[in-house]
C-alpha positions as CSV (number, residue, x, y, z in Angstrom):
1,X,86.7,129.6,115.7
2,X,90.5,129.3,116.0
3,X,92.7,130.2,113.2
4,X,93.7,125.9,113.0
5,X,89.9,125.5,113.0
6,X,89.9,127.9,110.3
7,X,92.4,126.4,108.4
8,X,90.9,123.1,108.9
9,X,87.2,123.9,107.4
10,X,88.8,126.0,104.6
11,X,90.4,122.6,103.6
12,X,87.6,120.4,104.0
13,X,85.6,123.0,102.1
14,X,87.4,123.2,98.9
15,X,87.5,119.2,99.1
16,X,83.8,119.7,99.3
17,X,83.8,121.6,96.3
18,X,86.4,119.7,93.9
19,X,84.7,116.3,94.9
20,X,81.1,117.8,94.1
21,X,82.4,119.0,90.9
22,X,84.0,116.0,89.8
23,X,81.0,114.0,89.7
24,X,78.5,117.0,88.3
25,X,81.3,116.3,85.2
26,X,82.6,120.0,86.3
27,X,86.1,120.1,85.2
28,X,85.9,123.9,85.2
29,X,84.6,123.2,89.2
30,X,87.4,121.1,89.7
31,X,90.3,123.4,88.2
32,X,89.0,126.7,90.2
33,X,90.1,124.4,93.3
34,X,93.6,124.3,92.2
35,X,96.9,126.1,92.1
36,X,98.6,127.1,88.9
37,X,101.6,125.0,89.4
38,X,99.4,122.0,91.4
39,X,101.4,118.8,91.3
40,X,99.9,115.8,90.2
41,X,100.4,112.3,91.0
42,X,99.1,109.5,88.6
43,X,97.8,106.3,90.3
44,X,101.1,104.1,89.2
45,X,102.3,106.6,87.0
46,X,104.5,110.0,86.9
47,X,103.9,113.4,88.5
48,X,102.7,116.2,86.2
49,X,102.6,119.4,87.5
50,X,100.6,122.7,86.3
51,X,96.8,123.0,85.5
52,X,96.9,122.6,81.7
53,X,98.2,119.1,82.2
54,X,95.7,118.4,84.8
55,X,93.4,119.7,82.4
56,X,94.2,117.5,80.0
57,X,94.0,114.4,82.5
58,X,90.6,115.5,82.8
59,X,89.6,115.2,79.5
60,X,91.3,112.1,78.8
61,X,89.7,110.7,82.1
62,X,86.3,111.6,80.4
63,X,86.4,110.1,77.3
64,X,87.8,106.8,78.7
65,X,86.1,106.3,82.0
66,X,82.9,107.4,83.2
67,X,82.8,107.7,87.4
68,X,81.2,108.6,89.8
69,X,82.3,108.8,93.7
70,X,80.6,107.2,96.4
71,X,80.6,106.9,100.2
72,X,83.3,110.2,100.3
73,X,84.8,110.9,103.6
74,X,86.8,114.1,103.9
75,X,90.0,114.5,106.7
76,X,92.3,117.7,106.8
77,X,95.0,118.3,109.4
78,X,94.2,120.8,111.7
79,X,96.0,123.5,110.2
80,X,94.6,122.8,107.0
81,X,97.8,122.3,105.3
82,X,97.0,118.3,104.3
83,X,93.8,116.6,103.9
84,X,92.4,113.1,101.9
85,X,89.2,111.2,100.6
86,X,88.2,108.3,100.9
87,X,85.8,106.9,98.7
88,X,84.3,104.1,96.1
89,X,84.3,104.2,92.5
90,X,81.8,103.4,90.7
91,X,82.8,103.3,87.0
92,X,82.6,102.5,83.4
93,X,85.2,101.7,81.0
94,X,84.6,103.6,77.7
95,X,87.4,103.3,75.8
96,X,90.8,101.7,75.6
97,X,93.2,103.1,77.8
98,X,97.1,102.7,76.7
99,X,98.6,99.5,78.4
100,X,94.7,98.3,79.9
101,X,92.8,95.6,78.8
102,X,90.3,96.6,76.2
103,X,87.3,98.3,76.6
104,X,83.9,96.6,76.3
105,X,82.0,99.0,78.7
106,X,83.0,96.9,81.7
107,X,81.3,98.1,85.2
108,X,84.0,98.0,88.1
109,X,83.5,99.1,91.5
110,X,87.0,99.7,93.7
111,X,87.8,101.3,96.6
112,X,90.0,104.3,96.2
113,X,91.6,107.3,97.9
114,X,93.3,110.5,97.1
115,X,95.9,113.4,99.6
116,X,96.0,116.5,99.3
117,X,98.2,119.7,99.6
118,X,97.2,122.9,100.3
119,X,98.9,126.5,99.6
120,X,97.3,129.7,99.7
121,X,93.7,127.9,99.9
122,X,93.7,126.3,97.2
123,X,94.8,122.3,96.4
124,X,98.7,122.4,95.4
125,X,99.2,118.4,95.5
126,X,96.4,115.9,94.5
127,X,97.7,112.2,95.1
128,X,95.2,109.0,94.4
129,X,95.5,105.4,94.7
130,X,93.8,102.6,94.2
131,X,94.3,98.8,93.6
132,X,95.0,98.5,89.6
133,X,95.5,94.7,89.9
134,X,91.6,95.1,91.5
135,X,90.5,97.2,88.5
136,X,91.9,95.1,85.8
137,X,90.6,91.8,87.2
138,X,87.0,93.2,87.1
139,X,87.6,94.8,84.0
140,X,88.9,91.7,82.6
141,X,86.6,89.2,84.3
């Protein structure tokens, strides 16, 4: 293999990994995948940046929402500097989230996607989106 082959698989790999360990509930999984200083952007929200904050996204993410991914597809660039997902959510609202609608244990499913940085192997940028208008009309409905 080349070295931008390489590069490329290393990338998709540790997607691989983070993705799988997001829904086994592996936070631990999902951390190991990322750089100290990783840089975090909040669907319509701020950046944080650095694992500990991340960490604690996770564990608020856990006892609000319960999710699991669906349908992933995985792209990297070829030199395995960039890469994103592409995915469903299938979901379950736990518990009220600050500035949401209530939580009643509302299903939603919602089509979502995330980008990705890479530095020294390991994810130094994790971006997602999806449509919250789309969440909060099902959650709401």
């Amino acid at each position: 293999m080349t070295a931008g082959t390489t590069e490329r698989a290393a990338a998709l790999a540790t997607l691989t990994h983070y993705y799988d360990a997001f829904n086994a509930g592996d936070h631990d999984g999902m951390l190991a995948c990322l750089s100290a200083d990783v840089a975090h952007d909040i669907n319509q929200g701020g950046r944080e940046t650095g694992k500990d904050k991340f960490r604690a996204f996770l564990k608020h993410m856990e006892r609000t929402y319960a999710e699991r991914l669906e349908n992933i597809v995985l792209m990297a660039s070829g030199d395995g500097t960039r890469g994103a997902a592409e995915f469903i959510v299938h979901g379950q609202y736990l518990a009220d989230d600050e500035g949401l609608p209530p939580a009643k244990g509302q299903r939603y499913v919602l089509p979502a996607g995330g980008f990705f940085e890479f530095q020294d192997g390991l994810i130094s940028r994790v971006t997602v989106y999806y449509n919250l208008a789309d969440w909060i009309a099902q959650v709401s409905a």
